[in-house]
N, C-alpha and C positions, 0 to 999 in steps of 0.2 A: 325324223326317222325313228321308227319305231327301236327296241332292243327286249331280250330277254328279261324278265321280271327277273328280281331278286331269287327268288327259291330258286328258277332255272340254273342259275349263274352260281348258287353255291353248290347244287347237285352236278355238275359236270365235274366239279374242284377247279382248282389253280391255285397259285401262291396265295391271292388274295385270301381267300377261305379256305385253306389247311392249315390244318394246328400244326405246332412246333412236336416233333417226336420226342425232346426231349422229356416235356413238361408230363408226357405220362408214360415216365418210365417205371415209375413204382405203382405197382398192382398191389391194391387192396384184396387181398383173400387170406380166409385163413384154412391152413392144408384140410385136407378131407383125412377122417380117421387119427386127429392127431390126439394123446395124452400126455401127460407127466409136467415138466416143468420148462420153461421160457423165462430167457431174461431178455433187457432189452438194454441193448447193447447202442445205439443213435438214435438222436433225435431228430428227425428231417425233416428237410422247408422243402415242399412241394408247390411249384408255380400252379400246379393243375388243379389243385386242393384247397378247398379252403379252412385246415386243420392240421397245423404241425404231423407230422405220422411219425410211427416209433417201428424200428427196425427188431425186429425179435428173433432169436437165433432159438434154434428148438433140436430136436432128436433127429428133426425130418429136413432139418436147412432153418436158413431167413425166413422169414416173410411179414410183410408189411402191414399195420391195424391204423386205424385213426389212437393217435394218444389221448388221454383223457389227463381230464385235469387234475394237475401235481405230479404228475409223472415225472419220475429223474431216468437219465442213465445209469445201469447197473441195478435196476430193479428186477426181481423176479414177481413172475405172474404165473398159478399155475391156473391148469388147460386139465379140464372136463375131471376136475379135484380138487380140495381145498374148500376154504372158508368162503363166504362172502366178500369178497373186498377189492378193491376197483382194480380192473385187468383183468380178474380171471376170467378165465371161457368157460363157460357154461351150459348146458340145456336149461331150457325154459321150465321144465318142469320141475327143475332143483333150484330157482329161484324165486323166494318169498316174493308174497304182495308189496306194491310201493316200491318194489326195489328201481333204480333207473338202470335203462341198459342203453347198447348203441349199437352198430354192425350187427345186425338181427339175421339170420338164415331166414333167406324162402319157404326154403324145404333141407330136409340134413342134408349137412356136407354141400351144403352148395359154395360157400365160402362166405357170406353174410352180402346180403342185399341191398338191406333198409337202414335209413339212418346213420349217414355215414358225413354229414358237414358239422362244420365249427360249429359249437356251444350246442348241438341237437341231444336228445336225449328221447327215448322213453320209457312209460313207466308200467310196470308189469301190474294187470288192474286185477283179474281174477281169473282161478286156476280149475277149470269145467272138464274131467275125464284128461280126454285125449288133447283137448285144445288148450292153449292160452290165449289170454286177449289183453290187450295193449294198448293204451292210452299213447297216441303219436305225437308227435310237435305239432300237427293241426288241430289237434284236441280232440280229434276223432276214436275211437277204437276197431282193434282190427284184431281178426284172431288168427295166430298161427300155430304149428303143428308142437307138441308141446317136447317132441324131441329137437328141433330147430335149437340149434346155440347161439349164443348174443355176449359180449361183453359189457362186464358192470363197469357202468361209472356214468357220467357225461364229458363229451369228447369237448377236448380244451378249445379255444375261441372264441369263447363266449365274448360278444360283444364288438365284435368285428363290425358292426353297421352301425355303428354309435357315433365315429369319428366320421365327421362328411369326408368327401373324396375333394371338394373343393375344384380340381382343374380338370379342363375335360382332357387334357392328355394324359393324366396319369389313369382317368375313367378308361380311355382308350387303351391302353397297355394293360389295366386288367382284363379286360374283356378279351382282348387279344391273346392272350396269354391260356386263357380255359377254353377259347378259338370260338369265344360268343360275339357276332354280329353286332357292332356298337361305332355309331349311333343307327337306327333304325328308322326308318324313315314308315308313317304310319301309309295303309294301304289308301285311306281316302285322301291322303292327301298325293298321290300322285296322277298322270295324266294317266287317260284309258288305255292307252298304246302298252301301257306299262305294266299297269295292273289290273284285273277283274274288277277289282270296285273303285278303282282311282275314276276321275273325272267330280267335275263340283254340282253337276246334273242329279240331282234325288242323294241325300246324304245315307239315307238307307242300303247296306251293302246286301246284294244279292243272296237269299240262301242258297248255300252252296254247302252240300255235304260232301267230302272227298273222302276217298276209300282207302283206306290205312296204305296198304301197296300201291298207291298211287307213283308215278312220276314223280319226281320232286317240280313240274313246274305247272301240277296241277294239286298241290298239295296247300291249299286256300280256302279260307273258312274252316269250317266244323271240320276236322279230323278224325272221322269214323266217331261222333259222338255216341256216348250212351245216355243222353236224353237231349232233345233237339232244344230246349228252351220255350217249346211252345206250351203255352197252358192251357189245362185239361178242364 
């Protein structure tokens, strides 16, 4: 008898596939229009995260950054002032070439987007008018608006995939934990009932382009791609 494929069955929810509300209780953002000076008062283990966070008390309240590496308690950091030196917040366009940053704004005040896991970094490449452009963790470049704020430094973790994980239960309670599907059962290897391209009939999976707002139990293959992989 047939049953709902996998994506069906996480897109309805249940216990199975709901995160724990605990695990992301702390919101990365940093305030909109904040200046002056910040200390950081705890250092906190987030299940959700994979990057110590440091709890920062400021003019405007708390609120919570990836820490970077060497960070104590009872540091101050200041915000959109100051020198160079790892913690402050910044706009892009008051920080030199080479410098590394993390928690990158979109766009201002959005609260920082990009670059937010353990040991990530990047690094500020060159500063053109309006824009800055930025060497990422994929080694790519990308440019953003050069009032966007970013914190210096590189966020602490580095090294987090070094140590194998060794048992698959403890694989299991991470992934559980960030509410990632593990272990994962590959689409060809299931029967057809199951899935789109399951069956042992042509190992060639269907192209199938699905459309970003899709259902979740039609969201299979290419996911609204921007280039199909066919060559030109």
């Amino acid at each position: 008898m047939g049953k709902p494929i996998i994506t069906q069955r996480r897109g309805k929810g249940g216990n199975t596939y709901r995160v724990s509300k605990k695990a992301f209780k702390y919101k990365i953002q940093i305030p909109a229009n904040l200046k002056g000076e910040g200390k950081v008062v705890k250092l906190v283990n987030s299940g959700a995260h994979t990057c110590p966070l440091a709890k920062v008390n400021s003019e405007k309240g708390a609120f919570y950054i990836p820490a970077f590496k060497n960070m104590y308690e009872g540091q101050k950091i200041q915000i959109e002032n100051g020198e160079i030196s790892n913690g402050n917040i910044l706009k892009l366009k008051d920080i030199p070439v080479k410098t590394r940053v993390y928690c990158v704004e979109s766009r201002h005040n959005d609260g920082g987007k990009f670059i937010k896991s353990g040991g990530s970094y990047a690094t500020v490449s060159r500063i053109i008018g309006d824009d800055v452009y930025l060497i990422m963790p994929s080694r790519k470049e990308k440019k953003f608006k050069a009032n966007a704020r970013a914190v210096i430094g590189e966020i602490a973790g580095k090294g987090r995939m070094d140590k194998p994980v060794v048992k698959a239960g403890k694989k299991y309670h991470i992934k559980k934990t960030k509410s990632k599907l593990w272990p994962r059962t590959g689409a060809l290897k299931m029967n057809a009932i199951d899935h789109p391209f399951g069956s042992g009939r042509g190992k060639n999976p269907k192209s199938k382009i699905a459309k970003r707002n899709a259902p979740a139990g039609l969201k299979v293959g290419l996911i609204r791609p921007k280039q199909t992989g066919k060559r030109k």
